[in-house]
N, C-alpha and C positions, 0 to 999 in steps of 0.2 A: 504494500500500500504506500507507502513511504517514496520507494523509488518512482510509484506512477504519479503520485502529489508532486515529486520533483519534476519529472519530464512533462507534464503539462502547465506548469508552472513556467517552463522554458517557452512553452506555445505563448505564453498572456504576454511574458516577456517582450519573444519577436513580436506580438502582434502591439504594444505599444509601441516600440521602436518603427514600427512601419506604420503607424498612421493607423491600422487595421482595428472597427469596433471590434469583430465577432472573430475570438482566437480559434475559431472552428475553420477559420478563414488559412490557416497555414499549416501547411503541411511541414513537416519536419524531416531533413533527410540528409544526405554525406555535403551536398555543394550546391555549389550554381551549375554545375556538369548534369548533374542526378537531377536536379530541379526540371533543368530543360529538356534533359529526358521525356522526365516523368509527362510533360507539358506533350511533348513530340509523339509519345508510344499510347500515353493514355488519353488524350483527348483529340489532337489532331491527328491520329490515324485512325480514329471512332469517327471524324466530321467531316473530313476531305475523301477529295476523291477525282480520280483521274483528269488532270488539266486544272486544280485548284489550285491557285496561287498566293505564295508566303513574299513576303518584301520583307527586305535584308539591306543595310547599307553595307558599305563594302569595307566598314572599319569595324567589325564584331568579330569579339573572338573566336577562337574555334571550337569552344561548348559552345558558343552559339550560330554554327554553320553546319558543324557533322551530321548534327540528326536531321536535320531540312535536307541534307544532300542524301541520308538515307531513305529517308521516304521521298524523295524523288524517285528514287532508285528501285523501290518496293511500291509504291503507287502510285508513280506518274505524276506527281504533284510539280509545281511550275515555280522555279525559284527566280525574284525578279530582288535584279542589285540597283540599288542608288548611290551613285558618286558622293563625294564631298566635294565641296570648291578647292580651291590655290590654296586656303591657309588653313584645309584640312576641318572647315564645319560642316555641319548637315544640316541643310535647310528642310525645316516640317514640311512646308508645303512644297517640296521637290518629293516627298516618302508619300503624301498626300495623293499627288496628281499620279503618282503609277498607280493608285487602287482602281481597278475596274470590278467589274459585277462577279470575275472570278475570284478574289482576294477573299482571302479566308482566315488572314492574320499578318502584322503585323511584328516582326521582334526586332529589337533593337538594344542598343545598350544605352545606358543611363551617360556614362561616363567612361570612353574608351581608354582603354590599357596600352592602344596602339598608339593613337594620336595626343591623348591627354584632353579632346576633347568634350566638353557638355556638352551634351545632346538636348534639346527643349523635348523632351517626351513631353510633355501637358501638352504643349501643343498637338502632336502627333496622336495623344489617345483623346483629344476634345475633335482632334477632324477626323477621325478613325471611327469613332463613336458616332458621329452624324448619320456616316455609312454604313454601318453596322459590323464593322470589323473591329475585331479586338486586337488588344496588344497586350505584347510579351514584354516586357524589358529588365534585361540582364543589370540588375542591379550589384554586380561584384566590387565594381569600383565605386561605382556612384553611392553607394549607401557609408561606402566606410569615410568619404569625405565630405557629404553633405545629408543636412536633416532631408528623412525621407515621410510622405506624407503619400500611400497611394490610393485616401479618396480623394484627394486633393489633383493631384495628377491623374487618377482617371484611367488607371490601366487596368486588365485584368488580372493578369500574371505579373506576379515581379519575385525576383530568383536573389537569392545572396549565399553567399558564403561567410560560412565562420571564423576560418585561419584569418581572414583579412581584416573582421573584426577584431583582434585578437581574444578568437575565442579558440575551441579545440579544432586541431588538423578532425578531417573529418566531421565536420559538421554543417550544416545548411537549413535554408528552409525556402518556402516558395509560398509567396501568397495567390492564392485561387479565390475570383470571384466567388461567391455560393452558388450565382447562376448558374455556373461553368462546371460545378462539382456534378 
């Protein structure tokens, strides 16, 4: 009893730290790796399907490329990349205008590990949301160096990791709309 008081106590935890009312809202698991996974095997290969398409800028890392390019690979899904400019941003509404009627998600990162750039996800999940597409975003860097609030920002998914927090190697979690659940 003790031990499951602790490990849901780590749920109410994250789910302060992310903005999250309802700690039913996070899932608990090794990373941002496992997160995206979990996001990639358990929901969007339950929702897409042949020729449905994921938008990707082209500065995310590679937990958050491989399983988009596996299920490409396993279902045919349509992986569409948006550049950065010269000095290495991402303009939302450049991520915006590739969504057509086939888009079925949105991932991004919060805060690239590559570029060092902030990404405006609020904006990307307030015109994402208009359309009816949800978004992912890889919160690994982005949560460990700025307050994170995700009804504020409006996403559905947001993935972190523990090490980076300086919490244990091996730890993560992922917040999931309830909808989505």
């Amino acid at each position: 009893n003790l031990a499951t008081d602790k490990y849901e106590a780590v749920r109410v935890t994250v789910a302060k730290f992310l903005g999250v009312a309802d700690e039913d809202e996070i899932i608990l698991n090794s990373g941002t790796t496992e997160g995206i996974n979990m996001i990639a095997y358990g929901w969007a290969m339950n929702v897409m399907r042949s020729g449905d398409e994921i938008i990707l800028s082209i500065m995310e890392h590679h937990a958050n490329i491989v399983p988009w390019h596996f299920l490409r690979e396993r279902c045919g899904i349509v992986l569409k990349w948006v550049d950065v400019d010269s000095m290495g941003n991402l303009d939302p509404q450049a991520m915006l205008d590739a969504i057509t009627p086939k888009t079925r998600l949105i991932a991004v990162t919060h805060l690239s590990n590559v570029l060092g750039t902030k990404v405006d996800v609020k904006s990307i999940c307030q015109g994402a949301a208009l359309k009816g597409v949800p978004v992912l975003v890889d919160g690994s860097q982005g949560a460990v160096h700025m307050s994170v609030d995700v009804s504020d920002i409006g996403c559905v998914f947001y993935a972190i990791t523990g090490h980076k927090l300086c919490g244990p190697s091996g730890s993560g979690a992922i917040y999931v709309q309830k909808e989505q659940m």
